[in-house]
N, C-alpha and C positions, 0 to 999 in steps of 0.2 A: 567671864573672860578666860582663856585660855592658854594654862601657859605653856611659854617651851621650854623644849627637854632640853635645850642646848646651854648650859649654864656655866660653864667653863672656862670659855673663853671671852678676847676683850671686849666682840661685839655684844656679846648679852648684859655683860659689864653696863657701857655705854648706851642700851635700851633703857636698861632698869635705871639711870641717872637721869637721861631724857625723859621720860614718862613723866619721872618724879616732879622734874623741873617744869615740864610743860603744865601738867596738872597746876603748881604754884601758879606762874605767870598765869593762863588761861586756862581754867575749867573748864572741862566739858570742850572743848573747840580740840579739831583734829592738829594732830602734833605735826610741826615743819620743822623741816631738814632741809641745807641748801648745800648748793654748790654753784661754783662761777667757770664760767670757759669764757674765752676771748679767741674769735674763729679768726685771728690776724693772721692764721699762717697754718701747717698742719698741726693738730690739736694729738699731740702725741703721750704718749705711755707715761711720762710723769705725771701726765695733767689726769690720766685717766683715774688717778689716787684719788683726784680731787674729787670725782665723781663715786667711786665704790667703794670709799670710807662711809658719806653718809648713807649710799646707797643698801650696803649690806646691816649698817643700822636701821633704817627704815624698815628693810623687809623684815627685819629679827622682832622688831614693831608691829608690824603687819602681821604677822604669825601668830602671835598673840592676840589678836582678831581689836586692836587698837588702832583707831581711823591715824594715819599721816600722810603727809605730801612731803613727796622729793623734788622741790624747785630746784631745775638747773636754770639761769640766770645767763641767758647770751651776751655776753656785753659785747655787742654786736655795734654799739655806739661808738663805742672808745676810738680815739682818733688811730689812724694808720701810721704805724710809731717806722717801720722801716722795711723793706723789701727784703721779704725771706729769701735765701738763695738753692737754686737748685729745683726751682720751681717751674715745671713746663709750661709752656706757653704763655711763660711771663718772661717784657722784654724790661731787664732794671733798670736804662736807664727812663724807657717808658713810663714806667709803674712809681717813679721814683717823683713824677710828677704830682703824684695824686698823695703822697706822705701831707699828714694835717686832717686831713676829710675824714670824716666818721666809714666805718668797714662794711658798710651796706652803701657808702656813695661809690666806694674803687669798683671796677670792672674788675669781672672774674676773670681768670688765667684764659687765654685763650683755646676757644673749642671745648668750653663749659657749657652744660644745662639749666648753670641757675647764673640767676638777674644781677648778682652782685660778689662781690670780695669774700663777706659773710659767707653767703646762704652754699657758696661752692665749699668752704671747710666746714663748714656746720654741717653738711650733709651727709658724709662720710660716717662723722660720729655720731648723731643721728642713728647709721646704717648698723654700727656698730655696737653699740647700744642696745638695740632691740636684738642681734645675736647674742647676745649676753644677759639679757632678761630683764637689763634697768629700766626700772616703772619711773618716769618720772614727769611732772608738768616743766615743760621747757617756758619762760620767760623773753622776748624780746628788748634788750634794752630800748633799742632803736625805734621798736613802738609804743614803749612805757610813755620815753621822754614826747617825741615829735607829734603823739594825741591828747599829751598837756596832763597824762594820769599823775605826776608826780609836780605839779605846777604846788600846789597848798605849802608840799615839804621843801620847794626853791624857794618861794616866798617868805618860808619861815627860816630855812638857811640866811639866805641875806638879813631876816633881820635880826638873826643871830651870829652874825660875823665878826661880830669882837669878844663874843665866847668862844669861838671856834678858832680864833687867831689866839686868843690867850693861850689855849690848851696846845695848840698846834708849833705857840711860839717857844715852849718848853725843850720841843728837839729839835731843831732849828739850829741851837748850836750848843753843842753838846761841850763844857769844857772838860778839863781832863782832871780828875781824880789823885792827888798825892797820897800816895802807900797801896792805892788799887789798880789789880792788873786789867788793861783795856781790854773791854771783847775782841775777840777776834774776827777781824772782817769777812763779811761773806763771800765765798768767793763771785768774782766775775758769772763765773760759767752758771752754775748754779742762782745767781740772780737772772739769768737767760732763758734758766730751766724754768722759772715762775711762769714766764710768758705762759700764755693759756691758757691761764688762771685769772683772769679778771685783775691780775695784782700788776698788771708787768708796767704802769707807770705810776711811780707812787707821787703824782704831783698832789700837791694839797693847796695850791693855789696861786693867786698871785698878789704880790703888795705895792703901790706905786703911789704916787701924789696923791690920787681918791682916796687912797685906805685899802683895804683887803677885802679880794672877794674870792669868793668859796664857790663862784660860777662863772664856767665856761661858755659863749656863743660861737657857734658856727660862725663863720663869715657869711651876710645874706652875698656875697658877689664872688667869692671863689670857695666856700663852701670847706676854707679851714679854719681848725684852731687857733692857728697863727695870731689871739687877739686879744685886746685888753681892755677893760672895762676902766672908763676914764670917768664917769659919773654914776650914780645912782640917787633916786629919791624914793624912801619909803614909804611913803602917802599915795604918791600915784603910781609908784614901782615903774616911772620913768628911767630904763636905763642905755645910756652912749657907750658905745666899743668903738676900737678903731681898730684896723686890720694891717699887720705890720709885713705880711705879705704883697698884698696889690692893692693897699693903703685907702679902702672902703671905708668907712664910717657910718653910723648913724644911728637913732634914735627909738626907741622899740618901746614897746609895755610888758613889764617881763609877765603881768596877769593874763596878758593875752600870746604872748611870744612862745613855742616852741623849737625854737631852733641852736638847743644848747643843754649842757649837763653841768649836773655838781662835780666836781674833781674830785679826782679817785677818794680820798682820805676820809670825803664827808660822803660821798657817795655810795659807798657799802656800808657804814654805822646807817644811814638815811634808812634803805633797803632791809638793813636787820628792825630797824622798827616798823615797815610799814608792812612788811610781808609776817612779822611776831617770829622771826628765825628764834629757834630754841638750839640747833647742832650746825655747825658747819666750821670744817676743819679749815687749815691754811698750812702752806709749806713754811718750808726751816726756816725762808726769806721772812718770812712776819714775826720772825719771835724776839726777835732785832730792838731796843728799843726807839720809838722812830718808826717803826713798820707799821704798816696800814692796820694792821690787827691790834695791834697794842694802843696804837692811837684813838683805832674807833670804840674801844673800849670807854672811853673818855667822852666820845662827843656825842654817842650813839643816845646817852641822857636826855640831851638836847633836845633831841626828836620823840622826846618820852618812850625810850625803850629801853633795853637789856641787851648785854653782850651778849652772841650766842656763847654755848660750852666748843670751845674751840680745841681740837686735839693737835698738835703739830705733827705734821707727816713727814715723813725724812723719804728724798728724791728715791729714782726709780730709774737703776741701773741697763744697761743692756749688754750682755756679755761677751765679750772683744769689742767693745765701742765707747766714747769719750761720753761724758755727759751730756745728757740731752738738752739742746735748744731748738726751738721752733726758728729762730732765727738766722741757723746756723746750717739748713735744708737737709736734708736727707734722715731726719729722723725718723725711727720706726714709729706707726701708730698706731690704733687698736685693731684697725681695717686693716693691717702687715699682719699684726701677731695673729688676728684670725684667719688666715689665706694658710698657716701653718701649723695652728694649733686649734684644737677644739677650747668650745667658749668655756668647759667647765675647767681645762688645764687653770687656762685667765685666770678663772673667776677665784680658783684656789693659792694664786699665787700671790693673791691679793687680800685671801681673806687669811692665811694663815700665819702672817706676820700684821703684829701689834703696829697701827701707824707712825709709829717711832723708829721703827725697825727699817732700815734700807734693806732693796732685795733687787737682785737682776735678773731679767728675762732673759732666757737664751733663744737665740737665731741661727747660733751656731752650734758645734757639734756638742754641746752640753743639753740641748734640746734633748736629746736621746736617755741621757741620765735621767732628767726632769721627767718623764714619759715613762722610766722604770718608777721611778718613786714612785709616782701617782699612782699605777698599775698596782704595786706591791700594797701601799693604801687601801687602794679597793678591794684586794683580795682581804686584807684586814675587816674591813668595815665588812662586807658579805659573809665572813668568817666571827662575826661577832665578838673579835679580837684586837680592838682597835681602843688608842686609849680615847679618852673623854674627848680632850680639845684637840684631836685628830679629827675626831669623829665629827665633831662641831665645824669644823673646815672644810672638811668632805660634804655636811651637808650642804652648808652653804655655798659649795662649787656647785652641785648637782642639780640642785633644785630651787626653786623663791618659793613665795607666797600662794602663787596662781600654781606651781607645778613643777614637773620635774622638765627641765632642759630637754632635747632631743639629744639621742645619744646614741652609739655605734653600735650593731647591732652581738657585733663578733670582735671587739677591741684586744686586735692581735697586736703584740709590741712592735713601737711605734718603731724602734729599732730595723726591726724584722722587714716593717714592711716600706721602708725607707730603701734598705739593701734590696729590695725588688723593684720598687720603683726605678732605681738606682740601673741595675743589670738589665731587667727590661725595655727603657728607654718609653716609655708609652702604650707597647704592646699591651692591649688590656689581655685578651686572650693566652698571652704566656704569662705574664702574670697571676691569672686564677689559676692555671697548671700550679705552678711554684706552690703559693698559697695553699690549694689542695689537699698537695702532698705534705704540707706543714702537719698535720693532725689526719692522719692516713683514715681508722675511726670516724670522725667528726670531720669528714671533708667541707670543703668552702662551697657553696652552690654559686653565687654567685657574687661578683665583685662587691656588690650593694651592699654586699651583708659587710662587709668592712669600712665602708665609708660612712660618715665623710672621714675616718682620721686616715683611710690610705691617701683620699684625695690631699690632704694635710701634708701625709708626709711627701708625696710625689711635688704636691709644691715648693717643699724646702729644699729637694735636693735637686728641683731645677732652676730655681733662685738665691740660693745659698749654698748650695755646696759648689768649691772653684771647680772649674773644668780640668786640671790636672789634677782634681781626685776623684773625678768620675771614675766609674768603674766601667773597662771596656774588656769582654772575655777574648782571650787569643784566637787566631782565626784556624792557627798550624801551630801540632808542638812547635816548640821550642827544643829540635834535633840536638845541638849544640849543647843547650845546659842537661839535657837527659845522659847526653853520650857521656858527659865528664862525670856523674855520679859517682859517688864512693860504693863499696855494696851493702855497709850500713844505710844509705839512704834507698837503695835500690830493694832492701826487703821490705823498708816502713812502706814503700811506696805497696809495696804486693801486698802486704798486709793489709793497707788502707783499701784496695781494689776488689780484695778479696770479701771484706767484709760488706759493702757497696748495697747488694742487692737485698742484704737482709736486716741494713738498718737506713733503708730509703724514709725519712720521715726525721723532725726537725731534731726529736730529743732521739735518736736512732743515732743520727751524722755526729750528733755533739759526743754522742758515748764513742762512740766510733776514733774522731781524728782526736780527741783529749787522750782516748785508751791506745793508740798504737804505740806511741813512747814507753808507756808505762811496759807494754806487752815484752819491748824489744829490747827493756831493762831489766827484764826478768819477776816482772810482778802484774799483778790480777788487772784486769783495763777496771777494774771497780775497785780499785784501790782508794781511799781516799789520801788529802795533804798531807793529813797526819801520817799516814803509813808509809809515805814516799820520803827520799832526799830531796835536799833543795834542787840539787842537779836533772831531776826529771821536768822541772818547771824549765830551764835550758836546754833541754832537749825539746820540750813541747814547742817553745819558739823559735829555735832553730829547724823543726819539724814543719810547723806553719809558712814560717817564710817560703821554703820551698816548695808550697805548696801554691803559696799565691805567687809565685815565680811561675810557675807552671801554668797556672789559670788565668792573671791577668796580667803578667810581666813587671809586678811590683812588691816591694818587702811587705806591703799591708794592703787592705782593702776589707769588705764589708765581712760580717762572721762569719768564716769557713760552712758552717752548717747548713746555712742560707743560702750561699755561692755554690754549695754543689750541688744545693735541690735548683736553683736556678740555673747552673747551665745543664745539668741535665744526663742521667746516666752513661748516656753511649757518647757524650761528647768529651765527659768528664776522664770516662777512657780513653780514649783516641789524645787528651792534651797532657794525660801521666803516662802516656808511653805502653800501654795494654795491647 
């Protein structure tokens, strides 16, 4: 067996315990790992924790030439809890009809490809997924339950329902503690954020004149959960519901009935036994006591199994934006972050913080910084200069088990080619000029050699950057602000003009408009911080303004450097007055 070199960090951690454990529980049999999604709405960037926690554990598993399976687990059954908003071609008070039905009976959004509720958000991430290189066997609930594969463990749920209620009746009602401070409640929003996650109804069942049952039926006649089981008999597992929506009733054999699940509480302790889950994390919502996780810890017994080693993952920020709910529409998901980012940014942003660790995606102009890191990263790791558990993170963004990711062929800064995007408008052809000229040496042959992360960036700054920061170049000086010039500014301008044709080229322009300041204060254009006052740093930004005054009629805009290989020698003259 084979091991890897990646030792450092928490995933290798979390192999080497899973191995161990799996090996205890079952010898010899391939190691599982799960995760849960709930396709009730878009399956978005918290939930995707939920997947590339055990994901990147698996594969660090796999590396080591150790057989496992990554079960993701559709709870595609779970009843349709409420009407996400902000969702196209869905009308809410329409859709608001079908709340109770399981997520493969609602009709997909209008002007979908797929047959139901589910299979239209399932399929994205699916899409997403496989850009990202997660190996995994995907689950149905909604065919587990309705082909009767889990009928033996309903049967043995019910006739274990008053251990299940014992254990269940413990948090039920929690009294209050003298001299102990009460936890603090979870918030709202972040119970919202579960959604996703197979967690987002933590019902554990219902109690009424029969006694308690730990199982839910469809309604045979309006096809919701709306209902209550008013009888049962364990000998012939005759069991009566009666339906408090459109007030159906009747009489079934649960041995032969498929048309109903265990609630949620008994439902995934159920799951962790019959699948032998050895890993599978859960959000901050489960650490709760009372939370589904901590309970099926308890019941999971029952079903003769083991808890899995469960890590708690703390949510998944997006930066300038509120907490994410699936509920609450317009959240980004992993099919957004990849239209803007390459899969291995993701995969790093995911694997280099400890699942305890909160971290936020940027969409917005921190994207750029995010994109420096990485870059500077990779010059490390290529430079053999990278520490341990960097390096362990980098690998894991880059590569699995099967292979290295596809990846750009020329990954010029994402910055860089954002400001082209940006100035050019589409123009692929002036664009590869710009580019070109970037690395005068090393020119660009063609656009391909940059994609996909130019494609990446052209799509953030046509989808996320506002339109009053687009950059638009002047059509005509600007007569008026050139005439008022001081003659201090009217020599930086000579001096910048002058210099023009013999530092045409990215690090040329940057030496160039940083060194005119320096020139016109009396010292080297290769001066460094140290050898300057602070007062040259105010002149260089009072030097730039008026420069993107001149260029695009604004105090900022994309790097100077970029902006004059993009508009371009003889225009760059004609708008500083030459």
């Amino acid at each position: 067996m084979a091991q890897s070199t990646e030792t450092t960090d928490w995933v290798s951690r979390f192999a080497d315990e899973v191995i161990a454990e799996s090996e205890r529980r079952a010898p010899g049999k391939p190691v599982v790992v799960a995760s849960g999604l709930s396709p009730s709405g878009p399956v978005h960037l918290g939930n995707l924790r939920e997947v590339m926690t055990p994901h990147l554990v698996a594969d660090e598993i796999r590396r080591r030439g150790v057989p496992v399976r990554h079960l993701i687990s559709w709870d595609d059954y779970d009843r349709y809890r409420k009407v996400p908003q902000g969702i196209a071609g869905v009308d809410p008070e329409a859709w608001a009809e079908h709340i109770g039905k399981p997520l493969t009976s609602v009709p997909a959004p209008e002007g979908s490809a797929y047959p139901n509720w589910a299979e239209h958000f399932k399929a994205a991430m699916v899409g997403a997924l496989a850009d990202l290189g997660v190996e995994f066997d995907g689950i149905s609930q909604t065919e587990q339950y309705t082909s009767g594969v889990y009928r033996e463990q309903i049967l043995h749920a019910m006739r274990h329902r008053g251990d299940i209620d014992a254990v269940l009746a413990q948090y039920r009602t929690k009294p209050k503690t003298a001299g102990k401070k009460q936890q603090k409640p979870v918030d709202e929003a972040e119970l919202e954020a579960a959604e996703g996650s197979g967690a987002a109804a933590e019902d554990d069942g219902s109690s009424g004149s029969a006694g308690y049952f730990p199982y839910k039926p469809y309604c045979g006649n309006c096809d919701k959960d709306l209902t209550t089981v008013t009888a049962y008999d364990d000998d012939s597992t005759e069991l009566t519901y009666a339906c408090t929506a459109c007030g159906f009733s009747e009489t079934v054999r649960l041995s032969e009935f498929n048309r109903g699940k265990l609630v949620w509480k008994v439902d995934w302790p159920m799951r962790w036994a019959y699948e032998g889950v050895v890993f599978e994390p859960s959000g901050v919502d489960h650490s709760s006591p009372g939370s589904s996780f901590q309970v099926g810890g308890q019941i999971v017994g029952i079903f003769g199994g083991k808890q899995p080693i469960g890590p708690m993952y703390a949510f998944v920020g997006i930066s300038g934006m509120a907490k994410m709910s699936s509920s609450r529409g317009g959240v980004p998901t992993p099919a957004d972050a990849l239209k803007i980012m390459e899969p291995q940014l993701l995969r790093w942003l995911y694997a280099r913080r400890k699942p305890n660790q909160s971290f936020k995606i940027a969409f917005d102009q921190e994207i750029q910084r995010l994109y420096d890191e990485w870059d500077r990263l990779d010059a490390k790791v290529a430079a053999g200069e990278a520490l341990p558990a960097d390096l362990a993170a980098h690998s894991r963004a880059v590569r699995t088990a099967a292979g290295e990711l596809p990846r750009t062929p020329r990954p010029l800064p994402y910055r860089t080619l954002a400001s082209v995007a940006d100035i050019t408008g589409g123009h692929e052809d002036q664009a590869l000029r710009i580019l070109s000229e970037l690395d005068p040496e090393h020119p660009l042959a063609s656009l391909d050699e940059a994609r996909p992360r130019y494609a990446k960036a052209e799509a953030w700054v046509t989808t996320h950057v506002p339109a009053d920061q687009r950059t638009i170049v002047r059509g005509e000086p600007d007569a008026e602000l050139l005439k008022s010039l001081d003659e201090e500014s009217r020599q930086s301008l000579r001096l910048l003009l002058d210099g023009l044709a013999g530092h045409w080229s990215l690090d040329g322009l940057t030496h160039l408009v940083y060194g005119v300041p320096k020139v016109r204060a009396g010292f080297s254009a290769d001066a460094t911080p140290k050898e300057l006052p602070a007062e040259i740093k105010t002149a260089q930004r009072s030097f730039f303004a008026l420069l993107y005054h001149l260029l695009v009629g604004r105090d900022t805009g994309p790097r100077l450097p970029t902006l004059l290989l993009a508009v371009g020698q003889e225009r760059v003259r004609t708008l500083l007055g030459d």
